[in-house]
Every structure is written in structure tokens, then in C-alpha cells.
C-alpha positions in Angstrom: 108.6 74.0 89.9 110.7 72.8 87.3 113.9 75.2 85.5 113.1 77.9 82.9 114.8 76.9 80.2 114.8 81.1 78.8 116.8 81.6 81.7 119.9 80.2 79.2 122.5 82.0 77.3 122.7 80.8 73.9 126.1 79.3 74.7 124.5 77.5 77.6 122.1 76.8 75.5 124.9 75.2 73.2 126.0 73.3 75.9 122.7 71.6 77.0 121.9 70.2 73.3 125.2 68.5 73.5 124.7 66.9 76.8 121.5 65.5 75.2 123.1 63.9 72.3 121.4 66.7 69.8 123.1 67.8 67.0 124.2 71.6 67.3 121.9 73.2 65.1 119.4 72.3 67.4 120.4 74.9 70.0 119.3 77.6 66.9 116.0 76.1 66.7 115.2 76.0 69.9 116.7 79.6 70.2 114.3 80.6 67.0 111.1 79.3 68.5 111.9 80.3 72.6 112.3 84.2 70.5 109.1 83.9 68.8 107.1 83.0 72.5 106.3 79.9 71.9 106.3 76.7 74.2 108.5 73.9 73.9 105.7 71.6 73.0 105.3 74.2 69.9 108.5 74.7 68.6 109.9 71.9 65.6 112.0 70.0 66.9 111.8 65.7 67.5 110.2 64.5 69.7 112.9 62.7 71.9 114.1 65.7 72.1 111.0 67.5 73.8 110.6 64.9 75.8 113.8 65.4 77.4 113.7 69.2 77.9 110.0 68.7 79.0 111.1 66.8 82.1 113.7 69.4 83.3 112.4 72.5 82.1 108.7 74.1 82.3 107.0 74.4 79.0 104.8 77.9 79.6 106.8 79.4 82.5 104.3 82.6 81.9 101.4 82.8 80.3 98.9 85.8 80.3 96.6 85.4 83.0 93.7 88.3 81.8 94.3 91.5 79.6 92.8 94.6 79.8 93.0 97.5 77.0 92.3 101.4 78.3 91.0 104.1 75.9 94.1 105.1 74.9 95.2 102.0 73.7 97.2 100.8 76.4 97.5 97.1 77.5 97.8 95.8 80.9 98.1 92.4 81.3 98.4 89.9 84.3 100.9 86.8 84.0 100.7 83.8 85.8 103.7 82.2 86.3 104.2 78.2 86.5 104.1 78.1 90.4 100.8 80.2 90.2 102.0 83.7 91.4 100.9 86.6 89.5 102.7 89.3 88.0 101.9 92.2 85.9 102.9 94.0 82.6 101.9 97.0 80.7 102.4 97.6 77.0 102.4 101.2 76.1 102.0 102.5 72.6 104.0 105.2 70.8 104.9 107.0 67.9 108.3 105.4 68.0 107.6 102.2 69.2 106.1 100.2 72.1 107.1 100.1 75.3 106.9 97.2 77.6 107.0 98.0 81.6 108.1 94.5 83.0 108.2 92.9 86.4 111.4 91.4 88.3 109.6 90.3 91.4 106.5 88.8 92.6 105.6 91.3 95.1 108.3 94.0 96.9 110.0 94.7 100.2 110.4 98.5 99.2 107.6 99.6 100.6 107.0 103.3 98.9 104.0 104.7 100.6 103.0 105.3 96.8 103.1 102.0 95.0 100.8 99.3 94.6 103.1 96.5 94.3 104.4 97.0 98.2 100.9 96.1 99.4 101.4 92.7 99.4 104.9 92.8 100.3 107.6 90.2 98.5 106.8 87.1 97.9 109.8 86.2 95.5 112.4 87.0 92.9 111.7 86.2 88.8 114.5 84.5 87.4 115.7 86.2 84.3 114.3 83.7 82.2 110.7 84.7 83.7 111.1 88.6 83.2 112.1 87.6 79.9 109.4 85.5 78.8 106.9 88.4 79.8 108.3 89.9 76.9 108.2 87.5 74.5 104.6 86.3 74.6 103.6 90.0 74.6 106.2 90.7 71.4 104.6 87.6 70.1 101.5 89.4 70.0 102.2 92.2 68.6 105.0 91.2 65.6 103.9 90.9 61.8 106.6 87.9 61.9 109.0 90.4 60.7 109.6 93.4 63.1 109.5 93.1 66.7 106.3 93.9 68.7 108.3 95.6 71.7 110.8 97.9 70.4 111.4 99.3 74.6 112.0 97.9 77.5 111.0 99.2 81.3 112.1 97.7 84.4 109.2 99.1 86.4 106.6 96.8 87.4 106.4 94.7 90.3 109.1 95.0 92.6 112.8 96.4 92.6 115.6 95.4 89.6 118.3 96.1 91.6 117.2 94.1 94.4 117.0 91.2 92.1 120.7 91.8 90.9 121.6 89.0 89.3 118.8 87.6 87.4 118.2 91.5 86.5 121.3 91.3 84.4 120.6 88.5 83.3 117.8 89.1 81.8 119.1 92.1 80.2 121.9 90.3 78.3 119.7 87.3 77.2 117.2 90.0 75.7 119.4 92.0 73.6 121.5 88.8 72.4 121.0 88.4 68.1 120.0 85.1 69.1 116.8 86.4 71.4 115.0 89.5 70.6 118.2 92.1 69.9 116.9 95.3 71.7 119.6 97.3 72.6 120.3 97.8 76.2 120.3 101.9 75.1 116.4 101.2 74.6 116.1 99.3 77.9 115.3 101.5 81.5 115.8 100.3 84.6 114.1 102.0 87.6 115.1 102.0 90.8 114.4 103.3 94.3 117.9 103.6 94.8 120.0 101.4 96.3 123.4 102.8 95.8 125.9 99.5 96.1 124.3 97.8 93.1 123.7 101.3 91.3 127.3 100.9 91.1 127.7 97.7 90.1 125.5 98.5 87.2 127.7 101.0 86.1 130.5 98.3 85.6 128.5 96.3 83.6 129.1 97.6 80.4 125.7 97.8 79.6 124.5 101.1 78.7 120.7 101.2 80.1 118.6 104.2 80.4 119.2 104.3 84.4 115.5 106.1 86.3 116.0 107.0 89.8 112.6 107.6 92.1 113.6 110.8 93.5 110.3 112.5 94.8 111.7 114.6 97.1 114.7 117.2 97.9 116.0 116.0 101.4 116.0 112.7 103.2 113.8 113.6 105.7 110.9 114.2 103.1 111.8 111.3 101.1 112.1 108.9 104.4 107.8 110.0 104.6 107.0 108.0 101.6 110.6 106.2 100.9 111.6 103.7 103.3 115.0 103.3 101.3 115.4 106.5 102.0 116.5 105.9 105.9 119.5 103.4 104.3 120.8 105.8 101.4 120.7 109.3 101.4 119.9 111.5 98.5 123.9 112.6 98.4 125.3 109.0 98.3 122.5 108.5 95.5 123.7 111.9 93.4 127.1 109.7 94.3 126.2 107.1 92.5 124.7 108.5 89.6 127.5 110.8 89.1 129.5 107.4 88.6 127.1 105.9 86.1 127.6 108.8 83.5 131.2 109.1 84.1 131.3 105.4 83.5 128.6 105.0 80.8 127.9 108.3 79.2 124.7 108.0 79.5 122.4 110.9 81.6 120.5 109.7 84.0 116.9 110.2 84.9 114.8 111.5 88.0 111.2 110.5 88.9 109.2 112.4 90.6 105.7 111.9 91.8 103.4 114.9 92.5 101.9 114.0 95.5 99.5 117.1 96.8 100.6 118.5 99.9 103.6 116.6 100.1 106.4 117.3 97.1 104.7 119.7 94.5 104.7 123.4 95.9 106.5 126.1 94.2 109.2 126.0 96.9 109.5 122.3 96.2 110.6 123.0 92.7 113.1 125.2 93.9 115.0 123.2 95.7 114.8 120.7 93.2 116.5 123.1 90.8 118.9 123.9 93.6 119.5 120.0 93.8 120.3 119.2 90.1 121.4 122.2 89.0 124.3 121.6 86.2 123.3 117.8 86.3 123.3 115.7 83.2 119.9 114.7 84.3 116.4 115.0 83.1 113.2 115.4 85.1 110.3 113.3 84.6 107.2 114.6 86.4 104.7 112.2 87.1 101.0 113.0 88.0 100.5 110.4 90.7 98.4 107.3 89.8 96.2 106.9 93.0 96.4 103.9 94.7 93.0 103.5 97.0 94.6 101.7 99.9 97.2 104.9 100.5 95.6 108.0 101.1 98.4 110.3 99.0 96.3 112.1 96.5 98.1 113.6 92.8 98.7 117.3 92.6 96.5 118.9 90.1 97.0 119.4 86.3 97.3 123.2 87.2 100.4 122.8 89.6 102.1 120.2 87.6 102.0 122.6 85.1 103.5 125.3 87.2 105.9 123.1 88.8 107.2 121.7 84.8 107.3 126.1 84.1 109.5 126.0 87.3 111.7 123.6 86.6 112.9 124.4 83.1 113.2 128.2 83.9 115.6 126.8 86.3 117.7 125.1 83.7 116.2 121.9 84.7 115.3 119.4 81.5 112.1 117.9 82.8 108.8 117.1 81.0 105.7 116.0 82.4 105.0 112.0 82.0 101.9 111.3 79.5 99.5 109.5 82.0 98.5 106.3 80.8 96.5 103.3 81.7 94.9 105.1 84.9 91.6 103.5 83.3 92.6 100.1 83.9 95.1 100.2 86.7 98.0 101.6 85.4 100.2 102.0 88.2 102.7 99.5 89.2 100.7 96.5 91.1 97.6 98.2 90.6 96.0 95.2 88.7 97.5 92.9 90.6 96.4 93.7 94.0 93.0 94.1 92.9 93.3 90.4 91.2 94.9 89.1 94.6 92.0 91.4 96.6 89.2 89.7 94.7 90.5 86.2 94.8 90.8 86.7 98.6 87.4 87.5 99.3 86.2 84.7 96.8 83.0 84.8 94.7 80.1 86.9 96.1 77.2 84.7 97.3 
């Protein structure tokens, strides 16, 4: 496989046109068309020139695999990558805006009971150039040429950001650059299972992301059931670490939690949840658990989530109840993917 050539700062950037005899503007160009999704093949520049990228660098590092659209308008799509992994992306449409949920790996090593993308386990890390061409052949898409197609950013697809530092900030940095696609980093989330050393390297990075935790439960023991994490860092050194991130940042940080029946969503659950975060500068997001048919944890109805959300905010707890989205066409993280891996396995039917 060759490099990704969106894996480059603009500097760098700089720096490679000069090595190949190009004049400067060059590096703008190529900038310009990389922004707007295209290939190198695609973009207008000579070519001598394309030649020379063409043998170091891929031309399509990702390219959209299938797409599927769900009733309410959201977009799931699968990416191939250059070396023929797949990923996945959704594209999830707002009053404000769309939101792109983005992978970082192919695969993960997390292995959260209630995720798809564990099932396969991790097969490698995206280089920031790769998580950031997701998002611009899916901006390309959706732009009138003027205003960008993807106004948000999620790091919540496949596999774990912060285990995939580096390229992770990367990534990050290279999207919200004037030269690429300029979304702020305040309108990029990262979720993470939490691994507390890199949660507080984050904070140090002067780059003030919406940070997402996956809570789903109120001690370790409970969260060790679905959480493997969960035996590593405990849900104090995590509260440690988040507790860092606004004092360095300023920016509140955010709680997931999945209502799984029988497991996290009783009434006494919610209490010691509001016992847990009490006087936090946190917010609650409550999500109705997207099934996954190869783990046998089923979503707490509409009724308790309902009564857990009443729960929580007489508590003084800011928490609202995620909009579901997608569950028609495999919403979840590494639904779509493990279906697409589960089909090609078994090959054609006779």
C-alpha cells in the first residue's frame, strides 16, 4: 500500500512540492482539490507532476464501498480503503447541520459486550489521512460548492480514537486547517471508552473537542460486565481525568449511557448516577440501545427511558435522551460492517 498523501499538513505539504521541483503555488492546488474529495488523477495540475505523486502516494485511499439511506434520512455508508479493509460511516441530518460519525480503526480491541465493531476484533489503525478522507468524499457529496456538506464531526465509528493517538490528532488538526475543510475542533466529538493516560494527553492539546465518555454504568464491577476497559481504569481515575479536561479546556464533558434492560436502566440505577455526577459540569446522554444480534443485551423500553431521563433531571442531572437514528439500516457502530464481512464470508448462496 502506497502513502496517503491527506495524511500531510499543508506545510508538509509545502515541503513535498519543493522536493519535486514544483513551483509553490502548487501545494494550494493540490490543497484545493484534496478539500473538495477528489483524486489526484482529478485535480488540475500537470501531468509530470501527477505522475510523480501517483507513484508514492495512493490516488483514492477511500472510496464508498455501498450506501444505504434509512427513513429518516440518514446515510450509512461503507468505505473501502486502498488495501481492501472496510470501514464504516454515518451521516446524520439536522436542523443545524450534518453530522458525520467517522471511523479511526479497522476493527477494535475494546471489546464492549454492546458494539458491533468488537466482533471482528482489530485489524488495524487508519492513518489520519484515511479518517479524513471519509469525510471529504462524503462533504463532497453533499456541498452546493459553496458551504460545506459536513458541518460536525464524530469520532464514533469503528474502533477507539484514543487508542489510535497519534493519527487521531492528526486528523483533527488537518481537518480544521483553512487550508482543508475549517471545522472547528468545538464542532468535532471524540468518544471514548476511557482510557485515562491519553484522556489526559488530550487535554494538553489545545484543542477544544467535545470529549464523550461511555459510562453505562455506576461502579466498576457493573461496568467490567459489558466494559472490558473497565478492569484497567476505574470509573474514579476516569471522573480524574475528565475533571482535568474542563479545568484545562473549559469545555463540559459528556456521559454515554446505554439502556440496556436488566442491566443499567432501573430506577435505582438512575440514582446512583445522580449520586455519581452530582455538581458535575457534565451532560447525560441516554441512549436507547441499538441491538446488535450476535450479543444477547436487549434496549430498555421507551417507557423506562423515559422514567430514567424524569429521574435524572429531577436530580440536577442535564441529560436528554439520544434521537435514535439509522436502526433501519444498521445504525450502530460496526453494524453494517459486520454484516458486509458476515455475507462475504459465507459467499454467494448456491
Amino acid at each position: 500500500m502506497k502513502e496517503i498523501l491527506q495524511d500531510l499538513t499543508y506545510d508538509e505539504l509545502n515541503a513535498l512540492m519543493s522536493s519535486l521541483g514544483a513551483e509553490r503555488f502548487r501545494a494550494q492546488q493540490v490543497a484545493q482539490g484534496l478539500a473538495k474529495g477528489k483524486k489526484i488523477t482529478d485535480i488540475n495540475i500537470p501531468k509530470a507532476l501527477k505522475e510523480k505523486l501517483l507513484e508514492r502516494y495512493e490516488d483514492e485511499p477511500v472510496r464508498i464501498l455501498e450506501t444505504y439511506t434509512g427513513a429518516d434520512g440518514t446515510e450509512k455508508y461503507l468505505f473501502r480503503l486502498a488495501d481492501g479493509n472496510i470501514v464504516e460511516g454515518v451521516l446524520m441530518k439536522y436542523k443545524y447541520g450534518n453530522t458525520q460519525c467517522v471511523s479511526t480503526q479497522v476493527g477494535c480491541r475494546m471489546g464492549c459486550r454492546f458494539c458491533a465493531s468488537t466482533l471482528h476484533g482489530l485489524t488495524r489503525n487508519l492513518t489520519a489521512g484515511e479518517i479524513l478522507s471519509q469525510v471529504l468524499v462524503i462533504n463532497a457529496l453533499h456541498t452546493d460548492g459553496k458551504a460545506r456538506g459536513v458541518t460536525n464531526i464524530v469520532l464514533m465509528g469503528s474502533g477507539e480514537p484514543l487508542d489510535n493517538y497519534d493519527s487521531t490528532i492528526r486528523f483533527i488538526r488537518n481537518v480544521s486547517c483553512a487550508t482543508s475543510l475549517n471545522i472547528s475542533p468545538r464542532n468535532i466529538s471524540l468518544s471514548t471508552c476511557g482510557l485515562v493516560p491519553q484522556m489526559y494527553r488530550l487535554a494538553d492539546e489545545g484543542l477544544p473537542v467535545n470529549l464523550t465518555v461511555s459510562l453505562h454504568a455506576t461502579t466498576d464491577a457493573e461496568r467490567a460486565r459489558t466494559m472490558p476497559i473497565a478492569n484497567k481504569y476505574t470509573i474514579r481515575e476516569i471522573l480524574g481525568a475528565c475533571s482535568n479536561y474542563f479545568n484545562k479546556t473549559g469545555r463540559r464533558y459528556i456521559f454515554e449511557y446505554s439502556l440496556i434492560d436488566g442491566e443499567n436502566s432501573e430506577p435505582e440505577d438512575a440514582k446512583a448516577l445522580i449520586q455519581l455526577l452530582k455538581g458535575r459540569p457534565c451532560h447525560v446522554n441516554l441512549i436507547r440501545l441499538n441491538e446488535v444480534k450476535e450479543r444477547s443485551l436487549r434496549s430498555a423500553t421507551e417507557r423506562k427511558a423515559q422514567a430514567f431521563l424524569k429521574l435524572l433531571t429531577e436530580g440536577g442531572i442535564s441529560a436528554t435522551i439520544r434521537r435514535q437514528i439509522g436502526a433501519d439500516i444498521g445504525g450502530a457502530c460496526g453494524q453494517l460492517r459486520a454484516s458486509y464481512l458476515h455475507t462475504v464470508d459465507e459467499g454467494p448462496e448456491e
